[in-house]
C-alpha positions as CSV (number, residue, x, y, z in Angstrom):
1,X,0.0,0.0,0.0
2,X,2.0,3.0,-1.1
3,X,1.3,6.9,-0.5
4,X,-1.9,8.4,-1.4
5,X,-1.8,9.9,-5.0
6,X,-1.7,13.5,-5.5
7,X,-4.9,14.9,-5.1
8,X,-5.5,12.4,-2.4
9,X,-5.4,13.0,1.7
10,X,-4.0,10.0,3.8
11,X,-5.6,8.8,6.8
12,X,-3.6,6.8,9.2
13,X,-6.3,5.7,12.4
14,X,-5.5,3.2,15.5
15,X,-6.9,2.4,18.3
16,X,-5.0,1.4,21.8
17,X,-6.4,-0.5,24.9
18,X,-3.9,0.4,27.6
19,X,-5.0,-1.1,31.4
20,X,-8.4,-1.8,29.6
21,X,-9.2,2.1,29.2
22,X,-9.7,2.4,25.2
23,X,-8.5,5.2,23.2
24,X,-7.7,6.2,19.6
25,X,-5.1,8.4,17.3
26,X,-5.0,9.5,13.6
27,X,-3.6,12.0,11.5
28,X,-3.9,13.4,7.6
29,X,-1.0,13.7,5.4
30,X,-0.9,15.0,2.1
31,X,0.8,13.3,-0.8
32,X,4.0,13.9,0.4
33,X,3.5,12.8,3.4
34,X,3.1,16.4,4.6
35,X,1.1,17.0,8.1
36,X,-2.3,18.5,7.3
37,X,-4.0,17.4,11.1
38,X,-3.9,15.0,13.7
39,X,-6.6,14.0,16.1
40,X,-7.1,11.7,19.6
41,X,-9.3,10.2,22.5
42,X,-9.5,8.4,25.0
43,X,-13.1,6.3,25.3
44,X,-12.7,5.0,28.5
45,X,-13.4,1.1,29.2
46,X,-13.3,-0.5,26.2
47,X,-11.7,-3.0,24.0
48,X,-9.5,-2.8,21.1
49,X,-12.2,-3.7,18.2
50,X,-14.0,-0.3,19.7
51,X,-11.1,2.0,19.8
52,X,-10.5,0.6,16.1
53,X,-13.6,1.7,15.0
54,X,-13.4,5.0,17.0
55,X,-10.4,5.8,15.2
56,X,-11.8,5.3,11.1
57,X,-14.8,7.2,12.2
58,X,-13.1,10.3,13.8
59,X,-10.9,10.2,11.3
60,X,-13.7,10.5,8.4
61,X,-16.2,12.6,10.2
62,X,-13.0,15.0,10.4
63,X,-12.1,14.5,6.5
64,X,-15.8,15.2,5.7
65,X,-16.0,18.5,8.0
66,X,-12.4,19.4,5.9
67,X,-14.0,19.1,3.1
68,X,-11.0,16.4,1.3
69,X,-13.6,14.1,-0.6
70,X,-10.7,11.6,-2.1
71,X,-9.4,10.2,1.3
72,X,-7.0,7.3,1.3
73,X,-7.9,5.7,5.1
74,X,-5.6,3.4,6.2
75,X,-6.1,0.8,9.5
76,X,-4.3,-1.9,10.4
77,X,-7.3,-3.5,11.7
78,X,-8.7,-6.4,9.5
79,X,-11.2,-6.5,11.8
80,X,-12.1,-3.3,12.1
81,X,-12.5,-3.2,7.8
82,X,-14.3,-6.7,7.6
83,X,-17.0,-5.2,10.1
84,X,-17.7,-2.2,8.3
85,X,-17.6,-3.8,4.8
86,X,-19.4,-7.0,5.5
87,X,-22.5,-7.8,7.3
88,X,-22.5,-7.2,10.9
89,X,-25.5,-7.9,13.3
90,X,-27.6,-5.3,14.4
91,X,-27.0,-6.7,17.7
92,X,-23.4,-6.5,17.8
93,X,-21.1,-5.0,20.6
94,X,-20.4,-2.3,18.0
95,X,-22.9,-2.0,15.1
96,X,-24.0,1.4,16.3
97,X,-20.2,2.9,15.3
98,X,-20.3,0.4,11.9
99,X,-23.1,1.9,10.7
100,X,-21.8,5.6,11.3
101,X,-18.9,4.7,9.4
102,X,-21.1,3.3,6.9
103,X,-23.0,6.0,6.6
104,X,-19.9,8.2,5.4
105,X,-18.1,5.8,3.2
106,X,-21.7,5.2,0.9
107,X,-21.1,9.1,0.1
108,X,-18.2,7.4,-2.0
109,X,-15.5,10.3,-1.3
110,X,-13.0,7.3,0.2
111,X,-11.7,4.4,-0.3
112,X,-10.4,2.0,2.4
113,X,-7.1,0.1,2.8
114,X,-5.3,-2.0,5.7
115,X,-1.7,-1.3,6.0
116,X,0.5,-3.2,8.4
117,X,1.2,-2.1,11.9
118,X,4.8,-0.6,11.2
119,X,3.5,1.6,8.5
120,X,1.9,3.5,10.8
121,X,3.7,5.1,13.5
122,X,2.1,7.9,13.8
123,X,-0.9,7.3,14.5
124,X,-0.3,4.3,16.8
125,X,1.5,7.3,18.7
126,X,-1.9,9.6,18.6
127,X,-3.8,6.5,19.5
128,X,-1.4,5.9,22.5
129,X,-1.1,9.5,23.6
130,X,-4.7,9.7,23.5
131,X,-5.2,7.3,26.6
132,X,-3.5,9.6,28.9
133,X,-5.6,12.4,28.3
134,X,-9.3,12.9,29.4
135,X,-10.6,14.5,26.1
136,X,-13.4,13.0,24.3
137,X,-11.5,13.9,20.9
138,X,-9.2,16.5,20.6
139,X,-7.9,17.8,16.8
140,X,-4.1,19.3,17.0
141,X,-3.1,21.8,14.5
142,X,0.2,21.4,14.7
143,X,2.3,17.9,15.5
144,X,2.9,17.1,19.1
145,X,6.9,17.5,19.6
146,X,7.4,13.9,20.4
147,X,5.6,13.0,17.3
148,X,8.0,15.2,15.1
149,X,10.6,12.3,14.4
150,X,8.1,9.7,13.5
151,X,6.5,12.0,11.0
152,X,10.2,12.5,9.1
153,X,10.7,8.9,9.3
154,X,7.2,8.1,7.8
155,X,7.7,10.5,5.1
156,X,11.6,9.1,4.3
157,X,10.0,5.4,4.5
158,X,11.4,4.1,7.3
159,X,10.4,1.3,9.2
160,X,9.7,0.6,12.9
161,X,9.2,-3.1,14.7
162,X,7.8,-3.3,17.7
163,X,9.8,-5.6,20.1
């Protein structure tokens, strides 16, 4: 899964479950990998599935309210894509966030991709930082200073394994 083409916006999303309180991270980049915004949350008790979901609709509600209608979102949670593009139960755990998400992606401005773990840095960062904080969802303007090095990395193509 490369870098979005040029008149495209990426969305990186994740979700993190950290001492079973559930939060979630993302940003937009530009073509060239360029910070455009970054967003986080922290949900409270939840599980990982949730903050996944979380994460792909804050991420598109705040692509729509930006007005970038060709958005390349990227998740790394199989999951997470299978739910909203299949069939899920009305009665599932988490049908009432599917079928937000649903609701945005049948405008057709997006299309959906999963992208490994290590592609994404930056947002597993967002998604991380997010826990500690007591905001619902907070956009950033500008990147968080810690976050500054991944973003170069990302945009140079280098990788990062988690141990």
């Amino acid at each position: 899964m490369g870098p979005p083409l040029s008149n495209q916006v990426a969305l990186n999303t994740d979700g993190s479950v950290i001492n079973a309180q559930a939060s979630f991270g993302g940003l937009l980049r530009n073509a060239d990998g360029e910070w455009i915004k970054g967003f986080y949350g922290n949900l409270g008790d939840g599980d990982i599935l949730g903050a996944e979901l979380a994460a792909i609709w804050q991420g598109l509600k705040l692509c729509w309210d930006l007005e970038f209608r060709d958005v390349k979102c990227m998740s790394d949670s199989q999951l997470a894509l299978s739910l909203i593009l299949g069939d899920v139960s009305n009665f599932h755990q988490h049908a009432g966030v599917v079928k937000e998400v649903r609701k945005l992606i049948s405008q057709d401005w997006n299309t959906m991709a999963h992208t490994l773990r290590e592609g994404k840095q930056c947002a597993d960062y967002l998604a991380k930082y997010g826990n500690a904080q007591n905001a619902a969802l907070c956009v950033i303007q500008e990147p968080l200073e810690d976050l500054k090095p991944l973003l170069s990395a990302d945009a140079l193509g280098l990788a990062f394994f988690r141990l």
